[in-house]
Biopython code that builds the backbone (N, CA, C, O; Angstrom):
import numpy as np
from Bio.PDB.StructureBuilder import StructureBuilder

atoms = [
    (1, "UNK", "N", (-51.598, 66.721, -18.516)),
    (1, "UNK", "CA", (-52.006, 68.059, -18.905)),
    (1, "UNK", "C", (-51.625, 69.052, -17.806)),
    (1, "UNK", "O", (-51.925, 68.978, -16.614)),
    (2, "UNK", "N", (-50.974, 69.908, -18.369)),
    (2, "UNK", "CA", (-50.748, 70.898, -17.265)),
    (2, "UNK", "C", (-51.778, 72.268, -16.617)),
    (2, "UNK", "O", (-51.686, 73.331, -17.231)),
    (3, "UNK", "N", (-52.340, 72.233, -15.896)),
    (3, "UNK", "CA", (-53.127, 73.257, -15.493)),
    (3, "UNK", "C", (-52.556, 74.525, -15.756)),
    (3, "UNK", "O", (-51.377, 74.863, -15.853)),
    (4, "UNK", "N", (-53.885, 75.330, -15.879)),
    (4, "UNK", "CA", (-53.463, 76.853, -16.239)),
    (4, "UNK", "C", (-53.413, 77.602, -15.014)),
    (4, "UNK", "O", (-53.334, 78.829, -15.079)),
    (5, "UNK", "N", (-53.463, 76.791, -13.484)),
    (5, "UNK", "CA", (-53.373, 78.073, -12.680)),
    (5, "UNK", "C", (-52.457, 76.919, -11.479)),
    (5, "UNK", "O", (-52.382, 75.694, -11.576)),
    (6, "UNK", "N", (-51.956, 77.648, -10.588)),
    (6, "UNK", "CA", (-51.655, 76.982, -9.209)),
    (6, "UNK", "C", (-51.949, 77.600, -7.848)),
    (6, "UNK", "O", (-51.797, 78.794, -7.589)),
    (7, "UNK", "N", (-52.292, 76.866, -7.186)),
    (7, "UNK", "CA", (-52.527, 76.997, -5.635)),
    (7, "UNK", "C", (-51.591, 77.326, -4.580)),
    (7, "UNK", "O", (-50.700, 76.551, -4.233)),
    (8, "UNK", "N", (-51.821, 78.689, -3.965)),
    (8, "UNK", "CA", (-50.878, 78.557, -3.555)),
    (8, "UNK", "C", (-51.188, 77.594, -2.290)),
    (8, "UNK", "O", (-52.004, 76.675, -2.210)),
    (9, "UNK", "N", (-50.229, 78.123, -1.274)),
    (9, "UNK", "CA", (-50.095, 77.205, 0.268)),
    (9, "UNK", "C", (-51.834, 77.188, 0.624)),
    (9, "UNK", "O", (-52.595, 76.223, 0.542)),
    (10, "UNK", "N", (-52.217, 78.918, 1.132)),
    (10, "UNK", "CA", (-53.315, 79.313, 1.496)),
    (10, "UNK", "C", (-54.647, 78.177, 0.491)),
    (10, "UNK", "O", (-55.363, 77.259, 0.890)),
    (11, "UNK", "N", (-54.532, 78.619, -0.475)),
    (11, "UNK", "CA", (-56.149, 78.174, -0.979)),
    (11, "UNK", "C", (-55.674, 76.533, -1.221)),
    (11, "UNK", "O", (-56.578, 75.862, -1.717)),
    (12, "UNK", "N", (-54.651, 75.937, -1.003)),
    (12, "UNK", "CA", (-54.577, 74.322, -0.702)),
    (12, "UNK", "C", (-55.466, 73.677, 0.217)),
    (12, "UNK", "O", (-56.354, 72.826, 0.156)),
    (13, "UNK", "N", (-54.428, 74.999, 1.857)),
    (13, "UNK", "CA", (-55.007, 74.635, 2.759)),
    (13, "UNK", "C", (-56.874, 74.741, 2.805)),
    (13, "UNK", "O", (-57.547, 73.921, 3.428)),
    (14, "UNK", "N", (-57.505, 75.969, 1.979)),
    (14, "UNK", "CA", (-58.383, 76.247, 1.701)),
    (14, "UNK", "C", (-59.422, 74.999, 1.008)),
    (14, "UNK", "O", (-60.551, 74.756, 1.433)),
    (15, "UNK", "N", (-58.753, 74.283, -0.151)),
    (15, "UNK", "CA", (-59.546, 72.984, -0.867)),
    (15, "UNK", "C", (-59.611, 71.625, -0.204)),
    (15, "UNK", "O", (-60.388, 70.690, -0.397)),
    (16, "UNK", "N", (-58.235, 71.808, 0.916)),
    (16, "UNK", "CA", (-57.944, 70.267, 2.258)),
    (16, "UNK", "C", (-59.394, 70.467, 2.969)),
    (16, "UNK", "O", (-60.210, 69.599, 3.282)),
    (17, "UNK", "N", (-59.459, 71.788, 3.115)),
    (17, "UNK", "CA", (-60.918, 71.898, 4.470)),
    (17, "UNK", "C", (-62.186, 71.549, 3.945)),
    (17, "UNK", "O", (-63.048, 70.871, 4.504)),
    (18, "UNK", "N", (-62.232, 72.161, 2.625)),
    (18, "UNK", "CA", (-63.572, 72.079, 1.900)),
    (18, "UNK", "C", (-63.886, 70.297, 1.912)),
    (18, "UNK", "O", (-64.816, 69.717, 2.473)),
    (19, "UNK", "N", (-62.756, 69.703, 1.086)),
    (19, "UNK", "CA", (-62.956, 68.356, 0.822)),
    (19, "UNK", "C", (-63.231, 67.899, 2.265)),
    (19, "UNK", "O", (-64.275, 67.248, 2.324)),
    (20, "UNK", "N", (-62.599, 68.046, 3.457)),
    (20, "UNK", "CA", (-62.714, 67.338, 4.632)),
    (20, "UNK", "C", (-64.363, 67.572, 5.295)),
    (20, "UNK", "O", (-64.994, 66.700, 5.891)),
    (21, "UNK", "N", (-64.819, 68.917, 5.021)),
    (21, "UNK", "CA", (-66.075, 69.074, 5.692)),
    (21, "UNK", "C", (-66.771, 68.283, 4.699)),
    (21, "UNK", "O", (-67.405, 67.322, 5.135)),
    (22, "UNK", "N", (-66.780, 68.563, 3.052)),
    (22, "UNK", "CA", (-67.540, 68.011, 2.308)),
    (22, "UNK", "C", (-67.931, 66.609, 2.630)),
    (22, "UNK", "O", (-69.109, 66.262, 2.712)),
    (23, "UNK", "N", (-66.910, 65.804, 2.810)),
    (23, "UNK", "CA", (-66.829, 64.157, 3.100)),
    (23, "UNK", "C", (-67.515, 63.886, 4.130)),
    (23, "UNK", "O", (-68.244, 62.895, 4.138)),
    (24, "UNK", "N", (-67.403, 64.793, 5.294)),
    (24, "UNK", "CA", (-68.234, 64.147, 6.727)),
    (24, "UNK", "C", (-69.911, 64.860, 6.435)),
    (24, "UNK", "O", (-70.969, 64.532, 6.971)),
    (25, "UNK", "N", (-69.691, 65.766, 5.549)),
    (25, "UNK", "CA", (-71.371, 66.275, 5.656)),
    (25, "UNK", "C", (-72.303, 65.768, 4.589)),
    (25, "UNK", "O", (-73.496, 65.556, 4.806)),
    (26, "UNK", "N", (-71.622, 65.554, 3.249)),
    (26, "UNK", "CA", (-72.371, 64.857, 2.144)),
    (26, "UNK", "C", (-71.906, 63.483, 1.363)),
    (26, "UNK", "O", (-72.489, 62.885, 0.459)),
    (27, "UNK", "N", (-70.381, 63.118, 2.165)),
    (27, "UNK", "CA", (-69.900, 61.986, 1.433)),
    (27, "UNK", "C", (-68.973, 61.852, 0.242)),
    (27, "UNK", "O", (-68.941, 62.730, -0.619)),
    (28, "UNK", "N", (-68.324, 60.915, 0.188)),
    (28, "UNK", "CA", (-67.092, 60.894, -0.996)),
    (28, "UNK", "C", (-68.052, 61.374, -1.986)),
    (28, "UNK", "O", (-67.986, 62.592, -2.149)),
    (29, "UNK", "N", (-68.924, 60.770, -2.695)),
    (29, "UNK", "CA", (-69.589, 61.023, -4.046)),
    (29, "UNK", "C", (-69.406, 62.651, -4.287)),
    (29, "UNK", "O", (-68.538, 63.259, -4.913)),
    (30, "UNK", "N", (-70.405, 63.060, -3.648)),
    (30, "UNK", "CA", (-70.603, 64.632, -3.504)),
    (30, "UNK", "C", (-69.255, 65.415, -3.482)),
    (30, "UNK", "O", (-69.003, 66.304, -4.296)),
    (31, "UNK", "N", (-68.528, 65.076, -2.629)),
    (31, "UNK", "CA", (-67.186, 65.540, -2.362)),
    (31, "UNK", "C", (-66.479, 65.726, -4.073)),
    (31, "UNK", "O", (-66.191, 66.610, -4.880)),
    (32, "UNK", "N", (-66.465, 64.759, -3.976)),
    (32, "UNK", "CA", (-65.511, 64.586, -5.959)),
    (32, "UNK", "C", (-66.441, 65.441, -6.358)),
    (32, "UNK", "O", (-66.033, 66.602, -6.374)),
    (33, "UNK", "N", (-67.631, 65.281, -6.711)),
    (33, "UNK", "CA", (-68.679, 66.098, -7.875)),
    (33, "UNK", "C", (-68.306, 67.469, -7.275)),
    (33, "UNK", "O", (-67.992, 68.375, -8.048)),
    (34, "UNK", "N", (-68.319, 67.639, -6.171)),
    (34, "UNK", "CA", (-68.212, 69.368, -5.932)),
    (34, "UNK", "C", (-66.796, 69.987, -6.071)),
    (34, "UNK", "O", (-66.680, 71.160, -6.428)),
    (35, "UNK", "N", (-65.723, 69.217, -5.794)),
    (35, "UNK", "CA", (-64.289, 69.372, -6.125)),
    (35, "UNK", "C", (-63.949, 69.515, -7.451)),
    (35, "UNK", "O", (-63.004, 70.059, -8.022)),
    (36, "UNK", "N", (-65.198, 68.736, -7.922)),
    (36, "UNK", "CA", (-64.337, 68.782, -9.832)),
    (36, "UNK", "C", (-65.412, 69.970, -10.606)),
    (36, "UNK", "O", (-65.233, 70.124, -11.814)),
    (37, "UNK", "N", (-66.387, 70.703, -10.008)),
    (37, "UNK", "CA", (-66.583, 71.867, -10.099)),
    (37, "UNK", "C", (-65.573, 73.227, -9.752)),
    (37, "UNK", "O", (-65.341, 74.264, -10.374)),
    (38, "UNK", "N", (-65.108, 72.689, -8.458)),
    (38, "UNK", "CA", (-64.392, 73.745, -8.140)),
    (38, "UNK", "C", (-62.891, 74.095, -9.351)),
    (38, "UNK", "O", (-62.268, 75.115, -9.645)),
    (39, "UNK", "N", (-62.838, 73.138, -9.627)),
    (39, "UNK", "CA", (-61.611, 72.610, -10.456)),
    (39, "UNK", "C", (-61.630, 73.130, -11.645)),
    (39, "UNK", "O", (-60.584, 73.480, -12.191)),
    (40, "UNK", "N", (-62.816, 73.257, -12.217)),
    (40, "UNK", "CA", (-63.153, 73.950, -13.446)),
    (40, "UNK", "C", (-63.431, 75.004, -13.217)),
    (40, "UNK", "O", (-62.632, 75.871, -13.570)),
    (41, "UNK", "N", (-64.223, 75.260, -12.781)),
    (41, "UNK", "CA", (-64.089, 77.160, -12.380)),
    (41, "UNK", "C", (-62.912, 77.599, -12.181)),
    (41, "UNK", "O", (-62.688, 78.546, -12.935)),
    (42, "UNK", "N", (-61.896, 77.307, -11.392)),
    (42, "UNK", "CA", (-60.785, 77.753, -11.605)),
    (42, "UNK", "C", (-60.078, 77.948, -12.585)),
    (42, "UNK", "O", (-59.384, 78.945, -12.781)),
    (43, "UNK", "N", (-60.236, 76.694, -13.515)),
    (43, "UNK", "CA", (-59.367, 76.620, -15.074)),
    (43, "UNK", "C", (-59.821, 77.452, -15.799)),
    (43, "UNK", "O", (-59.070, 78.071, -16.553)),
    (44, "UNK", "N", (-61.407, 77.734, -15.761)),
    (44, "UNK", "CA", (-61.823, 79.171, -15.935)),
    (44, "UNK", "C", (-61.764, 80.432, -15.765)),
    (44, "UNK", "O", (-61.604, 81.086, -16.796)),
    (45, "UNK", "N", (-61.836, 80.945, -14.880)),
    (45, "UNK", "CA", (-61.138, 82.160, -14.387)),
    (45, "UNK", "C", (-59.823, 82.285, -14.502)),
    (45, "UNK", "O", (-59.412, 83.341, -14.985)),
    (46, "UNK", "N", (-58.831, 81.234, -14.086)),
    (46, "UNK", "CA", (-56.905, 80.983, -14.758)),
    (46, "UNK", "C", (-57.198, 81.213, -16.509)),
    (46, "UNK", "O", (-56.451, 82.056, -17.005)),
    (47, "UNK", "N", (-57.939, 80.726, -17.225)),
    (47, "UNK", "CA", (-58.169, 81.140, -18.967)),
    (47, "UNK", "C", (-59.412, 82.166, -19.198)),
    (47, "UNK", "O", (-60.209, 82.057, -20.130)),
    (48, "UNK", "N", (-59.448, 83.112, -18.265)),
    (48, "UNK", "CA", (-60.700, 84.521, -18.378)),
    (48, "UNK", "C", (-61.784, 83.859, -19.539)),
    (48, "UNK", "O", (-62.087, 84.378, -20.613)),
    (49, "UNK", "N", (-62.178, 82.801, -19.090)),
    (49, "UNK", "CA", (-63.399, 82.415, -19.534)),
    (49, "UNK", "C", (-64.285, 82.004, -18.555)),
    (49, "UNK", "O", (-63.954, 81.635, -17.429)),
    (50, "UNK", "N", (-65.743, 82.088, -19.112)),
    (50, "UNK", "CA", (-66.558, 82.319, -18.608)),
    (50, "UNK", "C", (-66.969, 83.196, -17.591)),
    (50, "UNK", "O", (-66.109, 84.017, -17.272)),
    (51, "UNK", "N", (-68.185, 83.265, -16.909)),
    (51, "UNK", "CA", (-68.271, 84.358, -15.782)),
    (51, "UNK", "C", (-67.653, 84.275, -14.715)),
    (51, "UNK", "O", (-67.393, 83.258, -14.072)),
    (52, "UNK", "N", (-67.225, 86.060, -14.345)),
    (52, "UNK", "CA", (-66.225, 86.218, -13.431)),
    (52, "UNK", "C", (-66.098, 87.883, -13.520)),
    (52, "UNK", "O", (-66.161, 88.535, -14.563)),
    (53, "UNK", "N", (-65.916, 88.378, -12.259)),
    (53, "UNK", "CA", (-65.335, 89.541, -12.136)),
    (53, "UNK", "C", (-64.100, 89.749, -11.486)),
    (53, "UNK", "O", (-63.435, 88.999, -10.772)),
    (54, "UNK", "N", (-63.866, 91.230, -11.973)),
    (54, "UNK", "CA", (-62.379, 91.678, -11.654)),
    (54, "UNK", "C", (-62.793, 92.699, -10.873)),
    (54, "UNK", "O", (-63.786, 93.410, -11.028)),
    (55, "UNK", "N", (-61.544, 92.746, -9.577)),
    (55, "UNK", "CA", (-61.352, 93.556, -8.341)),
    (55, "UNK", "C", (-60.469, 94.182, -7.721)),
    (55, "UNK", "O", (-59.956, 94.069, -6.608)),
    (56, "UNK", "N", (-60.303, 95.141, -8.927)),
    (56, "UNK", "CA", (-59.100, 95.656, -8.848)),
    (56, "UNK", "C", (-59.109, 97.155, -8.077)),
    (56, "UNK", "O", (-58.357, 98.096, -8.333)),
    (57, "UNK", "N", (-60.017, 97.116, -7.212)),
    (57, "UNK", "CA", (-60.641, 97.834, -6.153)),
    (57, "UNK", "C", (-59.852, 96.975, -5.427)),
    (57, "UNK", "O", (-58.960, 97.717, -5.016)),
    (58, "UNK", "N", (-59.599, 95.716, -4.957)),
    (58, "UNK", "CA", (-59.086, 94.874, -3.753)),
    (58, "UNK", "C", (-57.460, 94.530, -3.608)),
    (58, "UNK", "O", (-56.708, 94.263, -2.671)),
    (59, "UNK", "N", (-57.297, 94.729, -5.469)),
    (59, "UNK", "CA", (-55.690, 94.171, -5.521)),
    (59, "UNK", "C", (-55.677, 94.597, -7.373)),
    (59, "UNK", "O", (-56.756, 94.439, -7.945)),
    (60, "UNK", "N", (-54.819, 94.964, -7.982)),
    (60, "UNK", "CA", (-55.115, 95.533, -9.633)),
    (60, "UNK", "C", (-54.712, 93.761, -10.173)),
    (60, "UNK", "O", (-53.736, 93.038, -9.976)),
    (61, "UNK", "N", (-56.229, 93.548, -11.045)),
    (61, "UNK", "CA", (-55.733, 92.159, -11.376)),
    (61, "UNK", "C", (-56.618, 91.168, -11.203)),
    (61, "UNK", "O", (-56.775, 90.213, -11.964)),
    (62, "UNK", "N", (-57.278, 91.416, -10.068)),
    (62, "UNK", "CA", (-57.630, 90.325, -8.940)),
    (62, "UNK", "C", (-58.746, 89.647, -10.183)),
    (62, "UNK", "O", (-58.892, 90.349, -11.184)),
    (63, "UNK", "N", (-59.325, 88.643, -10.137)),
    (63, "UNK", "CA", (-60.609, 87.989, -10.489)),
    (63, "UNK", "C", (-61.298, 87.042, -9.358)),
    (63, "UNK", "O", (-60.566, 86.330, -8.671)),
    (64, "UNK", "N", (-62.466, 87.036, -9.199)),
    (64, "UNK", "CA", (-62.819, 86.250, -8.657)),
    (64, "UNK", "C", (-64.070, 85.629, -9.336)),
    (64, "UNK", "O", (-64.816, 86.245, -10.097)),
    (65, "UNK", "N", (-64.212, 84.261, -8.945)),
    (65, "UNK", "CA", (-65.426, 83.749, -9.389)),
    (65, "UNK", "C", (-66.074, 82.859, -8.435)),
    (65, "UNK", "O", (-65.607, 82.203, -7.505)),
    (66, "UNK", "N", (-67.812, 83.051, -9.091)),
    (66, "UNK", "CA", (-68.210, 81.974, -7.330)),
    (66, "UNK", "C", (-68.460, 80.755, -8.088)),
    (66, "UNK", "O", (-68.620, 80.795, -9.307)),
    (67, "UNK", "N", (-68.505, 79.541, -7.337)),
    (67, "UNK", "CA", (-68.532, 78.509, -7.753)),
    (67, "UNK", "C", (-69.271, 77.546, -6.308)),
    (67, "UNK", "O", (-68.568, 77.268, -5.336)),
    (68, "UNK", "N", (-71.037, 77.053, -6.410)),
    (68, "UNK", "CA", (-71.520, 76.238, -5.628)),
    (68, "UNK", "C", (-71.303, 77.459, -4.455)),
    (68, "UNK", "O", (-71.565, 78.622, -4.761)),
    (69, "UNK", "N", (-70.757, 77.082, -2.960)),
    (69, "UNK", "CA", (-71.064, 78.561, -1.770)),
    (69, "UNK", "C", (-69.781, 78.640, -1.499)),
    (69, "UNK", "O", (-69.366, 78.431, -0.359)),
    (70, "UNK", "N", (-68.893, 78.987, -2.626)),
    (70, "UNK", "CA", (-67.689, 79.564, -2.860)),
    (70, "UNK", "C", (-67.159, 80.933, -3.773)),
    (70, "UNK", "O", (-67.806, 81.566, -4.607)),
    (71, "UNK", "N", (-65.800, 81.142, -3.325)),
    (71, "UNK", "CA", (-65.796, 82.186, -3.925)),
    (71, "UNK", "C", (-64.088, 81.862, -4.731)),
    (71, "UNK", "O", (-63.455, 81.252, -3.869)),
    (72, "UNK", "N", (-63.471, 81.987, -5.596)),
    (72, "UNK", "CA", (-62.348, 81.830, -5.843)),
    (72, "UNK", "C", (-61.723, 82.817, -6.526)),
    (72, "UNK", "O", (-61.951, 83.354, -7.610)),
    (73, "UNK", "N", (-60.484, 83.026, -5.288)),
    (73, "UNK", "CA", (-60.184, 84.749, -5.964)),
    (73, "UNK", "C", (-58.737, 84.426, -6.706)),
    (73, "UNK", "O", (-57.945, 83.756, -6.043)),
    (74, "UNK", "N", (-58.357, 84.822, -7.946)),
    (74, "UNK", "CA", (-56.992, 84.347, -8.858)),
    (74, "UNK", "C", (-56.730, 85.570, -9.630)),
    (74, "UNK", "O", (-57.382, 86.209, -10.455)),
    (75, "UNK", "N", (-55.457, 85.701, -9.046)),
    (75, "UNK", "CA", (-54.612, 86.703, -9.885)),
    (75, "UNK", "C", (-53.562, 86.187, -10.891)),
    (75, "UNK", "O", (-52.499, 85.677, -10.537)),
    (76, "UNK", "N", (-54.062, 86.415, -12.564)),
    (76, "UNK", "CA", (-53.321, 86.327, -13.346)),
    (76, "UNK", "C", (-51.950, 86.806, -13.552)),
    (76, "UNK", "O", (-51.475, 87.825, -13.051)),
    (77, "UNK", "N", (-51.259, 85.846, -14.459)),
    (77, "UNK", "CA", (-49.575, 86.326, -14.330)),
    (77, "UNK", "C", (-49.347, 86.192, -15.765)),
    (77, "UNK", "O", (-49.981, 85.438, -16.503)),
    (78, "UNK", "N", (-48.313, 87.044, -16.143)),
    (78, "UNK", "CA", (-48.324, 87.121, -17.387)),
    (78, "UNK", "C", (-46.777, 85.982, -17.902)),
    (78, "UNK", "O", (-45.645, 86.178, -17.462)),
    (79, "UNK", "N", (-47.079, 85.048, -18.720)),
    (79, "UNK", "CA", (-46.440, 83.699, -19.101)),
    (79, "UNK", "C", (-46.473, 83.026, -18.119)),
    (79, "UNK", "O", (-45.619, 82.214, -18.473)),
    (80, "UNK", "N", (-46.835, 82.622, -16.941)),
    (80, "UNK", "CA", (-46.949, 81.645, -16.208)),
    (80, "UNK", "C", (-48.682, 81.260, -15.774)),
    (80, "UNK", "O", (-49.689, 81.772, -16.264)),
    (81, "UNK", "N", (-48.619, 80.454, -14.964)),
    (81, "UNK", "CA", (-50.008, 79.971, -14.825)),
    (81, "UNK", "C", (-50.519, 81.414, -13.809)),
    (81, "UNK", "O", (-49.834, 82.256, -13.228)),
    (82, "UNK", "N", (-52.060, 81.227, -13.922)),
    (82, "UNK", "CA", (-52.871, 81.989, -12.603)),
    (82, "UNK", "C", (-52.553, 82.069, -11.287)),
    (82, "UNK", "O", (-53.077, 81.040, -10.860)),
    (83, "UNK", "N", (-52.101, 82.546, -10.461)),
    (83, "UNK", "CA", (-52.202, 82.289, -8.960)),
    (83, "UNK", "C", (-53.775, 81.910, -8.503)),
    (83, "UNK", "O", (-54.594, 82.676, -9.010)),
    (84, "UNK", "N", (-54.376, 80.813, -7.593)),
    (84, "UNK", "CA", (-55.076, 81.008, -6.984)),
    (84, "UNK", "C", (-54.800, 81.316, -5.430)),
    (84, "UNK", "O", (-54.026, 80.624, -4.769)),
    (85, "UNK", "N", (-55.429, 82.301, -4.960)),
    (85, "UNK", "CA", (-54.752, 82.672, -4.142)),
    (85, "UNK", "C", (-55.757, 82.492, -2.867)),
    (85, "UNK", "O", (-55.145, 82.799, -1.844)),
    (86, "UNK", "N", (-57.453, 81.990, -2.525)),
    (86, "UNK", "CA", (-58.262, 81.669, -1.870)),
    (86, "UNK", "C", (-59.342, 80.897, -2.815)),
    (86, "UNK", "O", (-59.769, 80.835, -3.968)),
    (87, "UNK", "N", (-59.479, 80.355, -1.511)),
    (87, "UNK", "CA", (-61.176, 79.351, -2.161)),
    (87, "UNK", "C", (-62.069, 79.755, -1.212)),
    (87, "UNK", "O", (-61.910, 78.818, -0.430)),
    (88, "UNK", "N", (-62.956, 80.506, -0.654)),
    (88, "UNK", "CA", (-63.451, 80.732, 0.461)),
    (88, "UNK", "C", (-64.804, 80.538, 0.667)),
    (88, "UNK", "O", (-65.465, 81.080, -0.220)),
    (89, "UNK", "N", (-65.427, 80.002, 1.456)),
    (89, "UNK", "CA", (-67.139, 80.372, 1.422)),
    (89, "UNK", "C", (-67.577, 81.416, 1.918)),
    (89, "UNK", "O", (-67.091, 82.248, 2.685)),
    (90, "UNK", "N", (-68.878, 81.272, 1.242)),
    (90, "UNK", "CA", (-69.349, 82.848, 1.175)),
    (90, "UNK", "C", (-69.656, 83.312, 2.268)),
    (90, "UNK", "O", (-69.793, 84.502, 2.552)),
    (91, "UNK", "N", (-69.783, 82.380, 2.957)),
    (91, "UNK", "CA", (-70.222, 83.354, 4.761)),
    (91, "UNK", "C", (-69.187, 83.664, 5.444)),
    (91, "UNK", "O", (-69.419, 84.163, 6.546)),
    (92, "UNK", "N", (-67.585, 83.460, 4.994)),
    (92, "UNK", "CA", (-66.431, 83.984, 5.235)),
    (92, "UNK", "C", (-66.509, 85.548, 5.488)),
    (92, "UNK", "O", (-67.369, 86.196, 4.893)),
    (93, "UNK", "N", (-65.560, 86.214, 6.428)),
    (93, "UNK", "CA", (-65.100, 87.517, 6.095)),
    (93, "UNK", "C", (-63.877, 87.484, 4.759)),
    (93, "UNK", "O", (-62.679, 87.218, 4.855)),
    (94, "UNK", "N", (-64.455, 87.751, 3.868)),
    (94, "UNK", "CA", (-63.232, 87.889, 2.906)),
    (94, "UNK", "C", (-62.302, 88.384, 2.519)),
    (94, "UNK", "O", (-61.169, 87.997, 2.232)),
    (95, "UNK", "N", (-62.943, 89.529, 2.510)),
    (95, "UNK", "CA", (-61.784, 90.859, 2.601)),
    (95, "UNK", "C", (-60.685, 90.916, 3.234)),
    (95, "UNK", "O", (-59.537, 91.220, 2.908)),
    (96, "UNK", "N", (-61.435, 90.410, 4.695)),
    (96, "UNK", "CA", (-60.227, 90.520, 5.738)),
    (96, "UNK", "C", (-58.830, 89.507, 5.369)),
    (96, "UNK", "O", (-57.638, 89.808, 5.415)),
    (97, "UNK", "N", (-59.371, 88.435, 5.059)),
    (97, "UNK", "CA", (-58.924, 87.111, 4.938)),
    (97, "UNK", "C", (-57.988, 86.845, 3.398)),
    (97, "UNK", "O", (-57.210, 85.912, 3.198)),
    (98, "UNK", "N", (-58.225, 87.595, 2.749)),
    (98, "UNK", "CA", (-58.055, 87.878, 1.166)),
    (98, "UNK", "C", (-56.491, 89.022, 1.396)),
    (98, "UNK", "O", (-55.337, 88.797, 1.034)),
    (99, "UNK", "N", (-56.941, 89.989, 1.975)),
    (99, "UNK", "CA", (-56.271, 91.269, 1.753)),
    (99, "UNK", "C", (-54.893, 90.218, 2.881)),
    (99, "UNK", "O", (-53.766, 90.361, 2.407)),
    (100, "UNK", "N", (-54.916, 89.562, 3.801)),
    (100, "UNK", "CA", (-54.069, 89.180, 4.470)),
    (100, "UNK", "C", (-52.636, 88.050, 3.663)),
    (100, "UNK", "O", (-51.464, 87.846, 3.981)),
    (101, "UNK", "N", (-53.481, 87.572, 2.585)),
    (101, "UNK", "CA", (-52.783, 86.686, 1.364)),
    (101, "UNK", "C", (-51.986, 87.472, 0.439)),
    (101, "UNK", "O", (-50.981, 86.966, -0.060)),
    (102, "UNK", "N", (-52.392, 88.842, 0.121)),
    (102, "UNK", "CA", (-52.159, 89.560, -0.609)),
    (102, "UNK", "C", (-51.266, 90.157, -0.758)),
    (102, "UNK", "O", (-50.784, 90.658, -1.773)),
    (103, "UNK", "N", (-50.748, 90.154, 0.994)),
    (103, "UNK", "CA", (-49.668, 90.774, 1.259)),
    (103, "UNK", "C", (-48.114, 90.525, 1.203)),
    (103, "UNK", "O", (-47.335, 91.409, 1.561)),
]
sb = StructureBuilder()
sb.init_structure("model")
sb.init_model(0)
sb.init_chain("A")
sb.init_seg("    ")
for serial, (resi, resn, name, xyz) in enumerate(atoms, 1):
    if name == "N":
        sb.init_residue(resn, " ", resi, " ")
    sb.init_atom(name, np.array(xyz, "f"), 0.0, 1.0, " ", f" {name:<3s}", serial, name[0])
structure = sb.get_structure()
């Protein structure tokens, strides 16, 4: 099955860290269960379903959605999949960190 969105470099490197802290702080189990949340929220926001806002105050386009103490920001493309373009937690500076991807 082909996914409706892709990752870029940034929010890869972004889901490598999550999974790596996840594993040493709550364990493989947890790790998968919280990854395959993240996974769906994304396929969500990549198919503008379910809850989610747009921030087009930040970038015209932008969506983001939170998911568990995340935030996942994806800019739709028209005939190709979603960009995801960050996965970030919420105690991140985002903006800063967001607007730097953007560019």
């Amino acid at each position: 099955m082909t996914l409706p969105y892709i990752l870029t470099r940034s929010a890869a490197a972004d889901l490598r860290n999550i999974v790596r802290y996840s594993i040493q702080t709550w364990g493989e189990a947890q790790c998968r269960a919280y990854v395959a949340q993240i996974e769906s929220a994304a396929t969500e926001v990549a198919l503008s379903k379910g809850v989610f806002r747009t921030r087009d105050d930040l970038y015209p386009g932008l969506r983001v959605k939170w998911v568990g103490q995340h935030f996942i920001f994806c800019l739709p493309q028209v005939g190709q999949p979603a960009l995801i373009l960050a996965i970030l937690h919420e105690r991140m500076e985002m903006v800063d960190r967001l607007k730097s991807r953007l560019k």
